[in-house]
N, C-alpha and C positions, 0 to 999 in steps of 0.2 A: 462203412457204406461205400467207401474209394475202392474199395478190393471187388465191390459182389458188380456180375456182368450187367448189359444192358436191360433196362425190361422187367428186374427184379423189383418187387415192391414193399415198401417197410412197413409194419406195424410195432408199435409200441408200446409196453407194457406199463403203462403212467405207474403204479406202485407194483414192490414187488410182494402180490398176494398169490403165490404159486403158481405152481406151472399149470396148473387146466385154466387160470386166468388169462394167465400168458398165453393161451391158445387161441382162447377166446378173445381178445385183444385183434386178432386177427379174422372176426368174422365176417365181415364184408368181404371175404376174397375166399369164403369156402366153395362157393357152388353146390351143384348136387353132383358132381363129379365124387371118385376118392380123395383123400388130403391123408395125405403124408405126414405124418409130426414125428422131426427129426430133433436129436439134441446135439448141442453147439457143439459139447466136447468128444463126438467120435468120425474123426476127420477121415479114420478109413472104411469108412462107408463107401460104396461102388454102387453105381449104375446097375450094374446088373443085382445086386441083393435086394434092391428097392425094385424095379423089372421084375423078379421075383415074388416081392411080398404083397406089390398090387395083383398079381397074377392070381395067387393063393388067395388073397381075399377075394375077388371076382366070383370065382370056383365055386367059394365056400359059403358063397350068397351069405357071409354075415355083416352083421351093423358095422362092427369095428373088427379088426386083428392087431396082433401085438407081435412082434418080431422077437423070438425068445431061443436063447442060447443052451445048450447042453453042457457042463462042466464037470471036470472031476473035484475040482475044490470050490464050490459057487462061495464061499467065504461070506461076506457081509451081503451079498448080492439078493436083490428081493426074489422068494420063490414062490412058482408059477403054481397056483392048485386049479386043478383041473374038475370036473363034476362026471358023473356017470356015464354022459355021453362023450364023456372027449373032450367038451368047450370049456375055458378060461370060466370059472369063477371070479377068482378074484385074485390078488398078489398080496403074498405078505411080507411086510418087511421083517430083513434077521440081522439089523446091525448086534453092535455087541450089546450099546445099549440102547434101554428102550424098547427092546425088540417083543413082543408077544405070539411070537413064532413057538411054534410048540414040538417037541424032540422029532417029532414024525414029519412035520413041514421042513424041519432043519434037514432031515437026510435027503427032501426032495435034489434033484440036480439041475431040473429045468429052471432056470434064470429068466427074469425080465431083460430086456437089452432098452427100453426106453424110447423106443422105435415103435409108431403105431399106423395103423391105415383107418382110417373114418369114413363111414357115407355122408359124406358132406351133408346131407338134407337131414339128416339126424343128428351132426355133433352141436351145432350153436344151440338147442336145445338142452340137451343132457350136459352139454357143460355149467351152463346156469343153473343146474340143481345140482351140483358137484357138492358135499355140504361139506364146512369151514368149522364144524366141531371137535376139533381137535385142539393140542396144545398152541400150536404156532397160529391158529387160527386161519389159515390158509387151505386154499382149493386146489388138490392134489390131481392129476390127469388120469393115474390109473383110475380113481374113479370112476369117473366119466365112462368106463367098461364096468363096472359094477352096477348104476343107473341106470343103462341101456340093458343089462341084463335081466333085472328087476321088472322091465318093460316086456320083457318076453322075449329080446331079441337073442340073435346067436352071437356069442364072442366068441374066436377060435385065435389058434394060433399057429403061426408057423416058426421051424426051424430050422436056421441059419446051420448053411451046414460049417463054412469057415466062421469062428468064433472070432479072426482077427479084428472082422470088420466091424465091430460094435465095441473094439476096445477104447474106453475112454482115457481122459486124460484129469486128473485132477492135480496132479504136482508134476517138479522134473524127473522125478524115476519113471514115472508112466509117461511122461514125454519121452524119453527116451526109448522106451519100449517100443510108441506106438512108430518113432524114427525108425528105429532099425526095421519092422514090419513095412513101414512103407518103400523105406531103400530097397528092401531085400526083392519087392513086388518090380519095382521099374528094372533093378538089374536085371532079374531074370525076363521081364522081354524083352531089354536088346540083347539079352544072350541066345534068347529063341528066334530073335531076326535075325541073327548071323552074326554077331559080335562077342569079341573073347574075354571074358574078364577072367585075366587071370584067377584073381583073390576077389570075391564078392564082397565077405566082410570089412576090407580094408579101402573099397573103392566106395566113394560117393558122389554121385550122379543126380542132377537137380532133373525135377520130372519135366521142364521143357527142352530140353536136349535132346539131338538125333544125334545119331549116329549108323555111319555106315555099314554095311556088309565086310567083315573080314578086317576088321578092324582089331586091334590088339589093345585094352589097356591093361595096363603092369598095373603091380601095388600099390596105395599111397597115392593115390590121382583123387584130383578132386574137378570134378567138371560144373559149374555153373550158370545160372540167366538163362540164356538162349543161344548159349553155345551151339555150332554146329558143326561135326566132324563129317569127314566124306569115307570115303571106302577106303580099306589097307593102308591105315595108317598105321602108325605106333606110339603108342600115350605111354612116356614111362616118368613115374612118381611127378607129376606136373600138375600145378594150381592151371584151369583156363576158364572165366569170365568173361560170357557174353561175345567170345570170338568164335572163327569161323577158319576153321580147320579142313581143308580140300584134299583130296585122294593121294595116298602113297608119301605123307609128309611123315616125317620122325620129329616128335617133342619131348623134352627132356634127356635126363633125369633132371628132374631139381629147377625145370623151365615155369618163367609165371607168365601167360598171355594175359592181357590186360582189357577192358572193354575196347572195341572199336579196329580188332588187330583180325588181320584177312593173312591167315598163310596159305600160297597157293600150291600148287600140286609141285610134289618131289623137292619143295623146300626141307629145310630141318632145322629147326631150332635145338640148341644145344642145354648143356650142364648150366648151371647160375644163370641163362637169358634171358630178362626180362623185356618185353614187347607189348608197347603200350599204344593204341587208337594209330597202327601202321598197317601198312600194305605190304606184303614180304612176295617179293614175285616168283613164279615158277622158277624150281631149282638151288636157290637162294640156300646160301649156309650163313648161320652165325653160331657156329660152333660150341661157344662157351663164353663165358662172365663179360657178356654186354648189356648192356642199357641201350634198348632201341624205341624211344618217342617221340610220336607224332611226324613219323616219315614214310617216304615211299620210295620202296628200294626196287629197281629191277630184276631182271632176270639172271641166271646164274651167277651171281656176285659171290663175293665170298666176304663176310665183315670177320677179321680175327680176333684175336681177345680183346677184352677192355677197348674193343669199338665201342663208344658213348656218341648220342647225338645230346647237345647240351640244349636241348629244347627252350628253354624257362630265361627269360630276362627281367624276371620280377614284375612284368608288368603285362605279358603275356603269353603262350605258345608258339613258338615256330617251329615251322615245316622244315627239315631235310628233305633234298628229294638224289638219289643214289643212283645212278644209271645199270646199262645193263654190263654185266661181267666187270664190275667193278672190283677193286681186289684194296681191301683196306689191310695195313699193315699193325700190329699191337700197340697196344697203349692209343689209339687215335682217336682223338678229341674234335666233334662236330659241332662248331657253334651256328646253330641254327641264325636266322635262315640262309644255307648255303645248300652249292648245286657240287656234286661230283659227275661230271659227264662221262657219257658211256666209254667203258674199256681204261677206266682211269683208274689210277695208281695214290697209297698214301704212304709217306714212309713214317717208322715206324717214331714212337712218341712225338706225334707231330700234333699240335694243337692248328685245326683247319678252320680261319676265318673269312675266307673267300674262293670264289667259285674255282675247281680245279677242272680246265677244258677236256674235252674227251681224248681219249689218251693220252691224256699228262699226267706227271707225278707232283702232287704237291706234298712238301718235306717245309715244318713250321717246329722248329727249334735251333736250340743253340749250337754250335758247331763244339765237339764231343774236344776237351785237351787233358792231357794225362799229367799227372803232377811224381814227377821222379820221388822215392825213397819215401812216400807219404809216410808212411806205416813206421818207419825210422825215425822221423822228426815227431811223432806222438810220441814215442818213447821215451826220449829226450824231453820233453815236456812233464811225462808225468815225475822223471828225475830229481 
């Protein structure tokens, strides 16, 4: 109920005596409008198939319609029989067992999909007479089109012409099926608003992400949340979650952006860089294998390898804050919370625990002595 938008309203199905009860369950919200009865498990369902099927019902001035698929293998799938005029009879099921489908209903290929349209001012009635004579003792929905039939009315149906969108899910095999169908739908429109994917198949893109015009992502990228990339970028093999990716930046290979991370334009994050809930300013390089959390760096900087900000004191988060053209040197160690002032220098393996002024260099190690013959007196040793 935390996931469904504002406005939506619950009905509850107190036991579970089938699905035409289950519909029923919900009659105080029919109207005499159409009603829709959709199933939980076919997630790629679209606005426009349902657009569609209230439309076809309208048309076809019947009681109910039933959204129904064409298949070359309908396998266990219930099939659709039709009467002399064209309109829905009835459905028969053809699992393997159980089934009383008969050779000539089994070669049928029109399918039920589970999807129906109702004139609301006729279903809370024909659902109550849905009858419960069966094994399981429960009140089936297709029904409820056999009832109304009975009554004189017209059942019709239409079909779907993509069979994707009523593909259900019952286990992870058909999870994964109905995944790769729905990845495959969002790639291909940002690839038709102007975006490059390299490899479709090897790229996944969560359906609240934008992205720019003229944008590049390479293989192996994974985009998530509410990422948002800008125009002419370059994504190559890069995790990014819920950050915010600005025009003409390079990420990756092998970069993980983290929630709360703003790279600005003509930045580039490098090989191994992880950047976590930071500000990375226009221009800004971190080339390769750093750790950047919970900082804000300026403008054209340059952080070198194994730049680390040591964010974390066991007791809470601090802020780095990086000036502009800052130039950090390898191995350099940022124990938060400290300030590097604009134009300012680090040398290299230097662990930095207080603020270095704008254009100074601050150097936090031991002063380097060389030990004559080392490698000779281990010899002697192992002797």
């Amino acid at each position: 109920e935390g996931q469904l938008p504002n406005g939506v309203k619950i009905a509850v199905q107190q036991e579970p005596r089938g699905t035409a009860d289950a519909v029923l369950s919900a009659a105080e919200h029919f109207g005499d409008g159409p009603v829709v009865v959709l199933s939980g498990d076919v997630p790629l369902i679209t606005a426009e198939a349902i657009a569609e099927l209230i439309a076809a019902h309208e048309a076809a001035g019947a009681a109910a319609m039933m959204m129904t698929m064409v298949l070359d293998d309908p396998a266990e799938l219930g099939r659709v029989i039709r009467g002399p005029d064209g309109g829905v009879e009835r459905v028969v099921e053809a699992k393997a067992s159980g089934s009383d489908a008969t050779p000539e209903q089994l070669a049928i290929k029109e399918v039920n999909t589970g999807i129906y349209v109702f004139d609301g001012a006729l279903l809370q009635e024909a659902l109550e007479r849905v009858p419960t004579d069966n094994a399981q003792g429960e009140a089936y929905l297709p029904d409820a089109l056999v009832v109304l039939r009975e009554d004189g009315r017209t059942i019709a149906a239409h079909v779907v012409d993509d069979p994707t969108v009523t593909l259900g899910v019952n286990d992870h095999v058909d999870l994964a099926a109905v995944r790769a169908v729905a990845q495959r739908r969002i790639n291909e429109r940002h690839m038709r608003e102007g975006v490059a994917i390299v490899d479709p198949a090897a790229t996944w893109i969560d359906v609240g992400v934008t992205i720019g015009q003229d944008t590049r992502v390479e293989p192996a990228c994974t985009v998530k949340g509410d990422t948002a990339i800008g125009a002419g970028c370059t994504i190559r093999a890069a995790y990014i979650d819920s950050a915010t990716v600005e025009d003409g930046v390079t990420i990756g290979p092998f970069a993980y952006l983290r929630p709360g991370t703003r790279i600005r334009q003509g930045a580039k994050v490098g090989t191994f860089v992880e950047v976590k809930n930071s500000d990375i300013g226009a221009g800004t390089k971190i080339p390769h294998l750093s750790y950047i959390g919970d900082a804000d760096v300026g403008e054209n900087a340059n952080l070198a390898a194994a730049t680390i900000t040591a964010n974390y004191d066991f007791a809470k988060k601090n802020r780095t804050t990086i000036g502009d053209r800052v130039r950090t040197s390898v191995d350099t160690t940022l124990v938060a919370p400290v300030i590097l002032g604009d134009d300012s220098y680090t040398g290299a393996g230097s662990v930095i625990t207080e603020d270095v002024p704008a254009g100074g260099l601050g150097i936090a190690r031991e002063r380097q002595r060389n030990i004559e013959d080392y490698a000779g007196r281990r010899k002697e040793r192992r002797a």
